[in-house]
mmCIF file of the N, C-alpha and C atoms, coordinates in Angstrom:
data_MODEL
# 
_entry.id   MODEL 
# 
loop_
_atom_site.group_PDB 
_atom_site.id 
_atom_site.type_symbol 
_atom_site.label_atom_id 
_atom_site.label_alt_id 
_atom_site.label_comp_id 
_atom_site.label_asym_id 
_atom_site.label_entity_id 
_atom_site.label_seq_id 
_atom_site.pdbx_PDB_ins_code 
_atom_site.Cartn_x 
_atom_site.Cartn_y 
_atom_site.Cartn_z 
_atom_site.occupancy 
_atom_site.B_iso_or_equiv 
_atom_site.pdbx_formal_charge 
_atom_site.auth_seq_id 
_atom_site.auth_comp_id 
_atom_site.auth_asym_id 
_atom_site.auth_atom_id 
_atom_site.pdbx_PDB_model_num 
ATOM 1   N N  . UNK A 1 1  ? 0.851   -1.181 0.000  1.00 0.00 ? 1  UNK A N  1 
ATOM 2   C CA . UNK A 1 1  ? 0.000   0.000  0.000  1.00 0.00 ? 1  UNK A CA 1 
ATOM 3   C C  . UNK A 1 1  ? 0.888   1.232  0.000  1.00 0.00 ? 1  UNK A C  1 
ATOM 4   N N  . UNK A 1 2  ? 0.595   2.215  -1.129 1.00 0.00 ? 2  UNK A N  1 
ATOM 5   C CA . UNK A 1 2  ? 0.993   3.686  -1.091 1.00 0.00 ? 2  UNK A CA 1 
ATOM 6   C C  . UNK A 1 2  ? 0.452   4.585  -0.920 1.00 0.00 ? 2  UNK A C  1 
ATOM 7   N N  . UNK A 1 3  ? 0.721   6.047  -1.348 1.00 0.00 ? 3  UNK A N  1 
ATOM 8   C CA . UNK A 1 3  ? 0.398   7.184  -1.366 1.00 0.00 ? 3  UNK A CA 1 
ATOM 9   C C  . UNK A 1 3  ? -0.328  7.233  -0.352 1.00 0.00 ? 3  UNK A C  1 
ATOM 10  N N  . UNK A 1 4  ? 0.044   7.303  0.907  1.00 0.00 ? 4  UNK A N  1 
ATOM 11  C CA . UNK A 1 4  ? -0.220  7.479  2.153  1.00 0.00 ? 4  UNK A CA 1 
ATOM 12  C C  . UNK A 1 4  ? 0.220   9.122  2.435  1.00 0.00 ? 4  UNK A C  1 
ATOM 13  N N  . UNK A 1 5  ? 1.495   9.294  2.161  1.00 0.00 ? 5  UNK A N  1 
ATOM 14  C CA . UNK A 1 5  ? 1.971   10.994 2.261  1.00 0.00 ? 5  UNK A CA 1 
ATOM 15  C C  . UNK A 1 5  ? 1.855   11.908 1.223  1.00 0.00 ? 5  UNK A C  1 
ATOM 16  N N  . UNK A 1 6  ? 1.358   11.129 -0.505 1.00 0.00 ? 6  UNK A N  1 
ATOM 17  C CA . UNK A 1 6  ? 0.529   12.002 -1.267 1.00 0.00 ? 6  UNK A CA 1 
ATOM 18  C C  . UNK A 1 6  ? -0.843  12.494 -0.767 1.00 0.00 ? 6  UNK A C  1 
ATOM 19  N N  . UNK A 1 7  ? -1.495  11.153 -0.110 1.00 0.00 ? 7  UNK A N  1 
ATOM 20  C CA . UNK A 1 7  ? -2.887  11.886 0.443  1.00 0.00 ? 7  UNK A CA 1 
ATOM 21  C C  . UNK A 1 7  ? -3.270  12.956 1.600  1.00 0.00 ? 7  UNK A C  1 
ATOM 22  N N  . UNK A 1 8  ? -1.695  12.583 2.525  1.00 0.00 ? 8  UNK A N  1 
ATOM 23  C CA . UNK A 1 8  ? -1.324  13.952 3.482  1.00 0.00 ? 8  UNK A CA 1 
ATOM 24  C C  . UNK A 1 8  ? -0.968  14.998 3.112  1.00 0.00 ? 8  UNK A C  1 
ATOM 25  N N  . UNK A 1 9  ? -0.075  14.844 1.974  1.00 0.00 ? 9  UNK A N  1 
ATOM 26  C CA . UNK A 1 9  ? 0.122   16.370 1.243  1.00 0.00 ? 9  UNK A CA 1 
ATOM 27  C C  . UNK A 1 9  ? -1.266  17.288 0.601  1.00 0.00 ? 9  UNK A C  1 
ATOM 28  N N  . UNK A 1 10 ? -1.579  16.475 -0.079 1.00 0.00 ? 10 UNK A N  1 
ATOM 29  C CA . UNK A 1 10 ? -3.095  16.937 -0.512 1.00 0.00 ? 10 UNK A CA 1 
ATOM 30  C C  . UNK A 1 10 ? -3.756  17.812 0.216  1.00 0.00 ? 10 UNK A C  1 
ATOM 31  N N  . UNK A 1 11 ? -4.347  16.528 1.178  1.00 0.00 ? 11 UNK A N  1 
ATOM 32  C CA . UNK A 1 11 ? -4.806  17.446 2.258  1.00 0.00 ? 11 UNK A CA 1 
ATOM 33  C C  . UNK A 1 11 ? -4.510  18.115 3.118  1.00 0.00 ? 11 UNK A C  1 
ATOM 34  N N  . UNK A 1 12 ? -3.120  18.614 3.957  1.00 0.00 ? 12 UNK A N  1 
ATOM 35  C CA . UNK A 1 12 ? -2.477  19.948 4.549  1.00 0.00 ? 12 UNK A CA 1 
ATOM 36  C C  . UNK A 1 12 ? -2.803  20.715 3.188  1.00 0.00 ? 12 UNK A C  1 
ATOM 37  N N  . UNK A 1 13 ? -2.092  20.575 2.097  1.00 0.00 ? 13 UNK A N  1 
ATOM 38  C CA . UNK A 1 13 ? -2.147  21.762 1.242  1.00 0.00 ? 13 UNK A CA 1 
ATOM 39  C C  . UNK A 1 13 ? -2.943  22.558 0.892  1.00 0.00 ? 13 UNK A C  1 
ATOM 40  N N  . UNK A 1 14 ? -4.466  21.415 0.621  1.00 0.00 ? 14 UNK A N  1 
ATOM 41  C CA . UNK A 1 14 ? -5.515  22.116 0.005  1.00 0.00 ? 14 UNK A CA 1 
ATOM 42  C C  . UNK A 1 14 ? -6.572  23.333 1.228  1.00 0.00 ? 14 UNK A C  1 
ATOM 43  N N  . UNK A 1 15 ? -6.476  21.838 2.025  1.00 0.00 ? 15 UNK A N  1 
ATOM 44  C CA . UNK A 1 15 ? -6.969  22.883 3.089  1.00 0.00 ? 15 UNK A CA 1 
ATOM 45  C C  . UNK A 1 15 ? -6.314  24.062 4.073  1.00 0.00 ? 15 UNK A C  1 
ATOM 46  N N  . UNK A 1 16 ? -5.132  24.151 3.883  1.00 0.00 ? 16 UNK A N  1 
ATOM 47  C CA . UNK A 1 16 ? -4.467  25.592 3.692  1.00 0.00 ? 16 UNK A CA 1 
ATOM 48  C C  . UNK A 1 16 ? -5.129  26.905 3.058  1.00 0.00 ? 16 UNK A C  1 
ATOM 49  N N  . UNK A 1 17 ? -4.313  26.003 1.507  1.00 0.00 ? 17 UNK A N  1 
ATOM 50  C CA . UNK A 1 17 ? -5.110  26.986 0.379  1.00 0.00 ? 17 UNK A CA 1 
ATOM 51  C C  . UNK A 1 17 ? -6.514  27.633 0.741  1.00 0.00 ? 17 UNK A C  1 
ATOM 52  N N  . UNK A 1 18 ? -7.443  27.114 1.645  1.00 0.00 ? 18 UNK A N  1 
ATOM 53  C CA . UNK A 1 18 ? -8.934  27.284 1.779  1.00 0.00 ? 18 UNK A CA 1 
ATOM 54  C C  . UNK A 1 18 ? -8.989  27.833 3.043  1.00 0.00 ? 18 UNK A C  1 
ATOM 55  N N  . UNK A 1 19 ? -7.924  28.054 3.703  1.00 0.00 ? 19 UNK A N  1 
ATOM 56  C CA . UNK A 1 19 ? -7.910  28.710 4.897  1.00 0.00 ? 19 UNK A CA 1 
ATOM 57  C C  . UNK A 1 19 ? -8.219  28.614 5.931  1.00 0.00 ? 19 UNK A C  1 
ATOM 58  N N  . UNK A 1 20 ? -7.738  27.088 6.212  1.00 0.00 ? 20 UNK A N  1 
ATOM 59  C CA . UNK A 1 20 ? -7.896  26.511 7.009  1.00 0.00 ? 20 UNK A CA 1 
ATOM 60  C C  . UNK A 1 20 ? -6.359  26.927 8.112  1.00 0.00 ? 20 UNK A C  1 
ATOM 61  N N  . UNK A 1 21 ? -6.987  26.930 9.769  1.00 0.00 ? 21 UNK A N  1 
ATOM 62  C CA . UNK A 1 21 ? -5.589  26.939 10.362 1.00 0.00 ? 21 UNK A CA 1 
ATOM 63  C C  . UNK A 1 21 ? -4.360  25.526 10.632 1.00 0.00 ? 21 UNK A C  1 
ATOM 64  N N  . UNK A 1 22 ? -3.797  25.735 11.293 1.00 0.00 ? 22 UNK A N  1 
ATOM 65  C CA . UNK A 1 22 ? -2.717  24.932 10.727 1.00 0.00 ? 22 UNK A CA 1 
ATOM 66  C C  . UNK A 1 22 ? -3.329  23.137 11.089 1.00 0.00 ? 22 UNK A C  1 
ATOM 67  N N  . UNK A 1 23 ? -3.776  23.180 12.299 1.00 0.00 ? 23 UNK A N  1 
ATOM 68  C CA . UNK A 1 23 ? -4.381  22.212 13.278 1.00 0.00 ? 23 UNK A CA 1 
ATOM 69  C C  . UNK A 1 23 ? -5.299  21.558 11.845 1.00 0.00 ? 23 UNK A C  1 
ATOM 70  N N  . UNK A 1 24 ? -6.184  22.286 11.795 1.00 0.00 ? 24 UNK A N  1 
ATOM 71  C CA . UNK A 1 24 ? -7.078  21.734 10.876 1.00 0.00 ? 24 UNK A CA 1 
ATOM 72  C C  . UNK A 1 24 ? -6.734  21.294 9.500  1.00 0.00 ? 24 UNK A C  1 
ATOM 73  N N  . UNK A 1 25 ? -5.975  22.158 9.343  1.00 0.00 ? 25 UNK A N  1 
ATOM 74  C CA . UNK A 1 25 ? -5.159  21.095 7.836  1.00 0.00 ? 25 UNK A CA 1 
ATOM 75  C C  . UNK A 1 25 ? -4.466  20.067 8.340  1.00 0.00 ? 25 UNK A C  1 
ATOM 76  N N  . UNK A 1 26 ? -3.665  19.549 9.171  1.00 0.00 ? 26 UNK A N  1 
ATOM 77  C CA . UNK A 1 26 ? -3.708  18.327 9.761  1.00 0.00 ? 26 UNK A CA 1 
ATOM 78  C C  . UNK A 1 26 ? -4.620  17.100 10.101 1.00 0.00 ? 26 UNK A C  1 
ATOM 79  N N  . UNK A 1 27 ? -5.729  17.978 10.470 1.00 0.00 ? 27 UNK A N  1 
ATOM 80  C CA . UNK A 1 27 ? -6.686  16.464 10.811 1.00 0.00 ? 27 UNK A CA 1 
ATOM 81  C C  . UNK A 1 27 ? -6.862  16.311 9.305  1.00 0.00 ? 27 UNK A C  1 
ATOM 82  N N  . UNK A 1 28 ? -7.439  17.159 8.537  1.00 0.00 ? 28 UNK A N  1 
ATOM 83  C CA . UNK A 1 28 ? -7.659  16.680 7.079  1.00 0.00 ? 28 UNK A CA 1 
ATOM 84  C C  . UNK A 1 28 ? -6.511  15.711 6.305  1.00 0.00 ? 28 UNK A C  1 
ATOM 85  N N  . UNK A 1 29 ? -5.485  16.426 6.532  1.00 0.00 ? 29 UNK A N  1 
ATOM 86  C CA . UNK A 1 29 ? -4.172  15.520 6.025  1.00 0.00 ? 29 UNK A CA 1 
ATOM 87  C C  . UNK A 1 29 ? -4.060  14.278 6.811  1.00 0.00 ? 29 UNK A C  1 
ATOM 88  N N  . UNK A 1 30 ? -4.097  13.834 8.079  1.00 0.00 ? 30 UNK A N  1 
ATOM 89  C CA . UNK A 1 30 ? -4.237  12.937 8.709  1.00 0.00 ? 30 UNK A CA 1 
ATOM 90  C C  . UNK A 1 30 ? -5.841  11.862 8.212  1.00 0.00 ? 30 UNK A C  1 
ATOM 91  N N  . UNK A 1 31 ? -6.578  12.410 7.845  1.00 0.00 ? 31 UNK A N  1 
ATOM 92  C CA . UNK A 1 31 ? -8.085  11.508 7.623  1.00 0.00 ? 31 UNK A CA 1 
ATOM 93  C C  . UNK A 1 31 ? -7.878  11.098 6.443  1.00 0.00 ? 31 UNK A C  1 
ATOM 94  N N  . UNK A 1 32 ? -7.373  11.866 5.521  1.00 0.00 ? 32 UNK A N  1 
ATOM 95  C CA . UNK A 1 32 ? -7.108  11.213 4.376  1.00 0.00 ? 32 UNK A CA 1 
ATOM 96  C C  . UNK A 1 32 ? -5.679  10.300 3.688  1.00 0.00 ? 32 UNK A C  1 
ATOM 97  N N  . UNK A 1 33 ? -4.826  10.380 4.463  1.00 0.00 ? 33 UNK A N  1 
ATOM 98  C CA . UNK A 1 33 ? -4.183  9.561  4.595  1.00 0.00 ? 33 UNK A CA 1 
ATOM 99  C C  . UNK A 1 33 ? -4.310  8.135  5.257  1.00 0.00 ? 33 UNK A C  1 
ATOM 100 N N  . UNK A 1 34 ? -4.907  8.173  6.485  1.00 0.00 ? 34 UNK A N  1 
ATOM 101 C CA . UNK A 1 34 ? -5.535  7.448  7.226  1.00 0.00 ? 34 UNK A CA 1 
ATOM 102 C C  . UNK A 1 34 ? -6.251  6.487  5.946  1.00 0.00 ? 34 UNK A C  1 
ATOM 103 N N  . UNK A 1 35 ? -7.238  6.952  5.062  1.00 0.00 ? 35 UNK A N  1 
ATOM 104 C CA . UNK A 1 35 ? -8.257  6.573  4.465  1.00 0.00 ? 35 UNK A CA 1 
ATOM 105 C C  . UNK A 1 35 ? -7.283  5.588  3.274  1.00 0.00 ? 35 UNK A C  1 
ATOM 106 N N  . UNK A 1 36 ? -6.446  6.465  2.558  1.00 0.00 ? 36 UNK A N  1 
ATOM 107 C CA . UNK A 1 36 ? -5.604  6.047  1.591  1.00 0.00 ? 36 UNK A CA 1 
ATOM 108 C C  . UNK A 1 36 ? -4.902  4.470  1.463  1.00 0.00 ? 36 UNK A C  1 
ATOM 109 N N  . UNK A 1 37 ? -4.325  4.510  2.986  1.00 0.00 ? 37 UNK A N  1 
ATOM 110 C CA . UNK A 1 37 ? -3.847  3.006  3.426  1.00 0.00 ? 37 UNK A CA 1 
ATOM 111 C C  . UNK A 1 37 ? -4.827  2.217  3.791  1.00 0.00 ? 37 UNK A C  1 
ATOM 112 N N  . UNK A 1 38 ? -6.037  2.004  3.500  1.00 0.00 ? 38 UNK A N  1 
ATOM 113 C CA . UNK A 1 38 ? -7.051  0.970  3.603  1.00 0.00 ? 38 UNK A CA 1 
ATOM 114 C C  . UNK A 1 38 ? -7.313  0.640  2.025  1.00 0.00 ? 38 UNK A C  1 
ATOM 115 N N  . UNK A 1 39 ? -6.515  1.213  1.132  1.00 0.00 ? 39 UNK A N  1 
ATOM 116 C CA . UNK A 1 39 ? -6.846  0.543  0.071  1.00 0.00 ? 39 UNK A CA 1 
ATOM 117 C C  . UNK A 1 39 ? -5.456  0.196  -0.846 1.00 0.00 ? 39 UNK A C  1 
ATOM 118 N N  . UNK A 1 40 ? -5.925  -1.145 -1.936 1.00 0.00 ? 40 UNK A N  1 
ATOM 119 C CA . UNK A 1 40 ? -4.819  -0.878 -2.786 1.00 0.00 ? 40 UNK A CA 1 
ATOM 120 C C  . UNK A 1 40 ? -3.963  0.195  -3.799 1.00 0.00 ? 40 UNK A C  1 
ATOM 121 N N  . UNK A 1 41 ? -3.143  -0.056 -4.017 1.00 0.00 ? 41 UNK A N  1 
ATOM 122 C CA . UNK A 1 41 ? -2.552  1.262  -5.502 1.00 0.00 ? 41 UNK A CA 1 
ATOM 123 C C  . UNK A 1 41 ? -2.171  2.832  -4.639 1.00 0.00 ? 41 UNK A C  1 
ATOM 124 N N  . UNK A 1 42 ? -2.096  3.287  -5.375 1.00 0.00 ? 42 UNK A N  1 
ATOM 125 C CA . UNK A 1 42 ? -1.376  4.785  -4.954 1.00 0.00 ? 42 UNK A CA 1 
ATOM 126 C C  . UNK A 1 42 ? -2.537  5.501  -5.097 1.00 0.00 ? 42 UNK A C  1 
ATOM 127 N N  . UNK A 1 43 ? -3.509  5.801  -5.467 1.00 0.00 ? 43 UNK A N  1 
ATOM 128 C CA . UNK A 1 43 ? -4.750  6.703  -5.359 1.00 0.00 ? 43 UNK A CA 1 
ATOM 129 C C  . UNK A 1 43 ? -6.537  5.919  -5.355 1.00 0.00 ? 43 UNK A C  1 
ATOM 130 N N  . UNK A 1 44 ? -6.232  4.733  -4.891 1.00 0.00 ? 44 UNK A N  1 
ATOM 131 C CA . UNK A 1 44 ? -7.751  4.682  -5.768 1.00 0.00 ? 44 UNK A CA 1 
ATOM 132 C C  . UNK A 1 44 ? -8.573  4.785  -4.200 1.00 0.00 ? 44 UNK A C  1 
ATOM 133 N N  . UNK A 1 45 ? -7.438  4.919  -2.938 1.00 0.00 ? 45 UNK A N  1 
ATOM 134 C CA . UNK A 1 45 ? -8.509  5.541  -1.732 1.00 0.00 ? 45 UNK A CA 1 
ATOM 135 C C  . UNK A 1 45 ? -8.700  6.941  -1.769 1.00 0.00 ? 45 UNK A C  1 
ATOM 136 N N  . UNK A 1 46 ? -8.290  7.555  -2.310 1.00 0.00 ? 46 UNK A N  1 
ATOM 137 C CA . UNK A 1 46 ? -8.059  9.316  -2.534 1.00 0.00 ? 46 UNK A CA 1 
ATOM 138 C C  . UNK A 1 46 ? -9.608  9.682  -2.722 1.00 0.00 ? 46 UNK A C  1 
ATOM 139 N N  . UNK A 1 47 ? -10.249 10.608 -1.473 1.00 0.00 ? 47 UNK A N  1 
ATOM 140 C CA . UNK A 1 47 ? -11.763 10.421 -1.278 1.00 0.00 ? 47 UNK A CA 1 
ATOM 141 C C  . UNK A 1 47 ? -11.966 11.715 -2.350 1.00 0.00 ? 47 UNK A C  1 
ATOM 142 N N  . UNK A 1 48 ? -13.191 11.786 -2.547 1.00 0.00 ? 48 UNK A N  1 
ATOM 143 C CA . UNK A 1 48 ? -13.479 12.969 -3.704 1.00 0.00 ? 48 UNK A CA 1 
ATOM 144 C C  . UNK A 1 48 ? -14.261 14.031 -3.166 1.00 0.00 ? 48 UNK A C  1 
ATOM 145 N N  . UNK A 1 49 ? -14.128 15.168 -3.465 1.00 0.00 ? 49 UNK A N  1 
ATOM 146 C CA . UNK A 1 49 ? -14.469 16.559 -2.510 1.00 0.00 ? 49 UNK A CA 1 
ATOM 147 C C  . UNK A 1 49 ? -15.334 16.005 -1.316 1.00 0.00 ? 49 UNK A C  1 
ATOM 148 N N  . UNK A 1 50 ? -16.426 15.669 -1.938 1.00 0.00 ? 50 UNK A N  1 
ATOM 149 C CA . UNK A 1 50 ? -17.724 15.582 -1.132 1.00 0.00 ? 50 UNK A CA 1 
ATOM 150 C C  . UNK A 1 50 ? -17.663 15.012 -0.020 1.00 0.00 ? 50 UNK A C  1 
ATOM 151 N N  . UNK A 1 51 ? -16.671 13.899 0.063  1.00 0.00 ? 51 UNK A N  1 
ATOM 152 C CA . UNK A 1 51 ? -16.480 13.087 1.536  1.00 0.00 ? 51 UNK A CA 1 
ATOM 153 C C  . UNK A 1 51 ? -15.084 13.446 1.641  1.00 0.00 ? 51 UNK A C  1 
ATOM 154 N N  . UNK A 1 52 ? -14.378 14.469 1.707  1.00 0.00 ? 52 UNK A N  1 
ATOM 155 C CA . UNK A 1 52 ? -13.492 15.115 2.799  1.00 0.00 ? 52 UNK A CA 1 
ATOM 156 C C  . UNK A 1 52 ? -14.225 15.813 4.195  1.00 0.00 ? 52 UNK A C  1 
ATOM 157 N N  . UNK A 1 53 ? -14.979 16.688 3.742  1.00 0.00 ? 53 UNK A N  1 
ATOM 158 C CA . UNK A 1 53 ? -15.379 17.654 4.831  1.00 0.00 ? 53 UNK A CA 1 
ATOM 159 C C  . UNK A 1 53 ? -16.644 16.132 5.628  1.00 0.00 ? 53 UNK A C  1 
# 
């Protein structure tokens, strides 16, 4: 199993970008990483807008 720290980057970054404070771009980067390593391949856990928040 990969892209465990692509799906953390993602999410610190994006939810940055959106103005999020620092804490909170963490849990996001943390949930979706979290999420990522329950599946096979490098993206096919990578959740889609709607089930981040």
């Amino acid at each position: 199993t990969v892209g465990a720290g692509d799906g953390f980057a993602v999410g610190f970054i994006s939810a940055r970008l959106e103005g999020a404070t620092p804490r909170a771009a963490l849990e996001r980067a943390n949930a979706i990483a979290a999420r990522v390593i329950q599946y096979p391949g490098d993206s096919d856990g990578l959740p889609r807008r709607d089930e981040v928040d």
